[in-house]
N, C-alpha and C positions, 0 to 999 in steps of 0.2 A: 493863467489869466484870472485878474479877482476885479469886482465894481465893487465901489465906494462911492454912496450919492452922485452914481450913475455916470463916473470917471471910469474908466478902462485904464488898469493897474498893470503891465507885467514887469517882472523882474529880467527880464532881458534886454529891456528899452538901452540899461548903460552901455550895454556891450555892442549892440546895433549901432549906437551912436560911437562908438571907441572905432569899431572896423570902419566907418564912414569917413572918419575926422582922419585918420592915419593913412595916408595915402598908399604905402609899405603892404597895410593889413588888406586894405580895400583891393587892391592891386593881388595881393596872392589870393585872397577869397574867387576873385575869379579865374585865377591863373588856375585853383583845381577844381573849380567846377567846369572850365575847360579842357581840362584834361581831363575830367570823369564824361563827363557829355559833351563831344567837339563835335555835334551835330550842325547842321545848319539851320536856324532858325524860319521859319514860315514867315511869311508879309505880314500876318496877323498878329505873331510871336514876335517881330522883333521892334514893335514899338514900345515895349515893358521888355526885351530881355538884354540879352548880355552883349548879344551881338551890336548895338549900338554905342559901344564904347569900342568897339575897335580901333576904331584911330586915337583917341583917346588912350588906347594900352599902350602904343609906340611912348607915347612922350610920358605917360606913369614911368616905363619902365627907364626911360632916359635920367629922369629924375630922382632915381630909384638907383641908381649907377652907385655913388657914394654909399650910399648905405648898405648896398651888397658889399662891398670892398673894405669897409666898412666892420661888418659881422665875418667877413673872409679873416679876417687880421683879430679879432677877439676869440676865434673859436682855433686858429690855426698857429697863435704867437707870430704870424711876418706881419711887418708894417707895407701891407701893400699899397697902404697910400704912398708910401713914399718912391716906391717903386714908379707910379701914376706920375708924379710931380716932375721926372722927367719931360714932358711935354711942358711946354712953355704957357703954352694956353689950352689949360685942362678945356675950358667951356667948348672951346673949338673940335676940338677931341669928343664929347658928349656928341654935340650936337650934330656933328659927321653921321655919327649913328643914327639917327633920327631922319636927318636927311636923306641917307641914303635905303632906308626904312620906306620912306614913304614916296620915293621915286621907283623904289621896287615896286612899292604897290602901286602905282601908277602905270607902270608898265606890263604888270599882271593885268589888269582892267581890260589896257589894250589889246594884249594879245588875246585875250580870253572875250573879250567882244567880239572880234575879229572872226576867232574859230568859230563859235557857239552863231554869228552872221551867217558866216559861209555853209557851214553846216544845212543848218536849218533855211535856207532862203528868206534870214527876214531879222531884221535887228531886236534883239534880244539883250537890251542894258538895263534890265531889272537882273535877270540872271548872273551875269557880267560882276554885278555889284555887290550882290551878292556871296559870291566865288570871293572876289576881290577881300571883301571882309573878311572872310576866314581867316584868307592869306596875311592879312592885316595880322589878326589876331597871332598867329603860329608866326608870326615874322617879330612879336613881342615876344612871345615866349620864347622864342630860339635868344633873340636879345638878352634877355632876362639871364636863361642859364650860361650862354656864352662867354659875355662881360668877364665873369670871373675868371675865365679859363684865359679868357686877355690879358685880366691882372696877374693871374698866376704865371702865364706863359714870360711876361715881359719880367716881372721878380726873377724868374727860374735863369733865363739867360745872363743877368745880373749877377747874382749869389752863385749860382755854379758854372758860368762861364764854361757854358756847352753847348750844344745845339741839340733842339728838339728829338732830333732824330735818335739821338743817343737816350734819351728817356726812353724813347717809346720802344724802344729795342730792347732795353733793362728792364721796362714794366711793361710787356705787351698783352696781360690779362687785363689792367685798371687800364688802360689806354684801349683795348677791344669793349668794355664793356662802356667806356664813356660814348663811345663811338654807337654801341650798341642800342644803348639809349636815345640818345639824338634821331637815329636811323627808326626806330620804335614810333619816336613822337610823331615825326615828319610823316612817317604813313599812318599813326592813327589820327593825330587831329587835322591834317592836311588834305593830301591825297584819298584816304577812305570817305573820310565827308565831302568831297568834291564828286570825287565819284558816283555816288550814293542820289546827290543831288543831280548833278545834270549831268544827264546818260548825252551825250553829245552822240555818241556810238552806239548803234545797237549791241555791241562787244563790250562790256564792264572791263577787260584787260583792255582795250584799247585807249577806254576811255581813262583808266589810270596812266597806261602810257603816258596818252597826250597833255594830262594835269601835271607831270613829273618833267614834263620838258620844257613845257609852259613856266612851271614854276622855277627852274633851271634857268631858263632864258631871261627872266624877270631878273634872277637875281644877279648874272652877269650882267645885263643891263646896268649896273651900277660903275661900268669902267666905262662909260658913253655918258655919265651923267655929267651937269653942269659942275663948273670948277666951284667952291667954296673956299676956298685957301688950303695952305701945304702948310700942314704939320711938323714943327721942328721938334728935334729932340735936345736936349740940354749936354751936350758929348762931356763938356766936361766933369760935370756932377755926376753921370754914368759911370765915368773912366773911374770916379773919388768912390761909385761904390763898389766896383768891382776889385780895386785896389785893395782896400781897406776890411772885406770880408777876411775872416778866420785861412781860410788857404792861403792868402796872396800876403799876410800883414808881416813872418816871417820869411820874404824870399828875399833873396841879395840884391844889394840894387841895380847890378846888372840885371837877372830875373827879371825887377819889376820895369825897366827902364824899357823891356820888349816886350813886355805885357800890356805897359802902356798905349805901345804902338800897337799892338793886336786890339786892344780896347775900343782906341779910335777907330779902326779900320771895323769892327765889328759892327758897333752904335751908327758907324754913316749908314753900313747898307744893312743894318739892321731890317727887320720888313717883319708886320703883323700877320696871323692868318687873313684868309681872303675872306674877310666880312668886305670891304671894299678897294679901290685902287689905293688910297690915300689911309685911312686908317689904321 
């Protein structure tokens, strides 16, 4: 820090202002200062802290979709955009996510009013809301690292015309440890800070218990959600890449004449992980 006729000078101002403007940079500054501190913020803390961008992370990270898939495709050589383009209405596809992002957290609220009511004899929707934030929060960053493993998942059955299961049986150390991860975060920024925060239970296992089923139920809550439209896939541009990858481009045309049909029949009941019904 240096003064000049009594101006406040630092050389960091550019760089505060770069993380600000770049929604990308803004957006992961908090994603690891949540995951270094997934605490929950005080009443008095959360009108200056992080926690008041929680809703706000859902739709960063939504918008932040392309440009992970994006850096997926420049650090990795696939074009998982084009993989994506399948879907006839990308935006509709985004926005699913979002949607059902924040119908989960709706449903956290409720159930978690409900308990934290009953519990205690007395309504408790400062606590409630709380909770609910977090949830907020860790339901962006599951978004965040997910997404890719969407793009990746939908490219994979594409290009090696396989099914998931068959990876995860040939790689079941990189497939245990992804899973490892996920399972890590979910109980340190989620679960342990709920717990931490409202002893609902004199029993701290209990009380994780009850936040792990709560947040369970929130999340299934998304096949009861309101209809927003049905996601089509483009079958036949799918069938043109499956076709036309490096295995399939020298097989006879009888070969490809029943690979075709396997294609289509593939692409119709094709189906994503359970982030939601429709996605």
């Amino acid at each position: 820090m240096f003064s000049k006729n009594g101006v406040s000078v630092t050389y960091l101002t550019p760089f505060k202002i770069l993380i600000q403007k770049i929604p990308f940079l803004e957006y992961l500054v908090r994603l690891v200062k949540f995951v270094w501190n997934p605490l929950i913020e005080t009443e008095t803390e959360f009108s200056t802290g992080y926690m008041r961008y929680a809703l706000w992370d859902i739709v960063s990270v939504i918008s932040l979709f392309t440009v992970s898939v994006g850096l997926m495709s420049l650090f990795d050589n696939n074009n998982y955009s084009d993989s994506l383009s399948l879907f006839k209405n990308q935006f509709t596809f985004y926005f699913q996510f979002g949607f059902y992002a924040f119908w989960s957290t709706l449903m956290f609220f409720i159930l978690t009013s409900v308990v934290v009511s009953v519990r205690h004899l007395e309504l408790r929707f400062k606590e409630a809301f709380l909770c609910s934030f977090q949830y907020a929060r860790y339901y962006a960053l599951f978004l965040f690292l997910f997404f890719p493993l969407i793009a990746w998942y939908i490219h994979y059955l594409l290009y090696e015309a396989t099914s998931i299961k068959v990876y995860v049986s040939e790689n079941l150390f990189k497939s245990s440890c992804v899973l490892g991860v996920f399972t890590w975060l979910y109980v340190r920024c989620l679960i342990k800070p709920l717990t931490n925060y409202s002893q609902i239970f004199s029993n701290r296992k209990i009380t994780a218990a009850t936040f792990i089923l709560l947040s369970w139920l929130a999340f299934t809550f998304n096949m009861y959600a309101p209809s927003i439209g049905v996601l089509k896939f483009d079958q036949k541009k799918a069938c043109s890449i499956m076709l036309s990858n490096s295995k399939f481009k020298d097989s006879h045309i009888s070969v490809k004449q029943q690979l075709l049909g396997l294609c289509q029949e593939n692409i119709t009941h094709m189906s994503l992980p359970p982030v939601n019904r429709r996605a």
